[in-house]
C-alpha angles and dihedrals in degrees: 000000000000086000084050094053094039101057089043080061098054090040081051102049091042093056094041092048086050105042096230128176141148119019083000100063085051088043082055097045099048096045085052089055095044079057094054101045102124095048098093094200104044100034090062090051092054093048090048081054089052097046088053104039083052093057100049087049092050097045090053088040085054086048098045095227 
């Protein structure tokens, strides 16, 4: 649990000291989850981030907000 939330908080203040957002917060997530590729508990959280994070951003792309 503390990896999990750890990594949350570097995925967090990356994306907070570069002012990402966007397709750069999905870029983020999914480079952190490429880094984390052979942890087998934090990896699958970060995918499940990205898949989600994917969806939202398409459905407002599909809308045109």
């Amino acid at each position: 649990m503390m990896g999990s939330m750890q990594v949350l908080s570097i995925v967090i203040q990356k994306a907070s000291a570069n002012n990402l957002a966007g397709s750069a917060v999905l870029n983020l997530l999914q480079t952190q989850a490429k880094a984390m590729a052979g942890d087998n508990s934090i990896r699958p959280l970060l995918e499940k981030m990205a898949q989600c994070a994917s969806n939202a951003y398409r459905g407002i792309l599909e809308r045109g907000d």
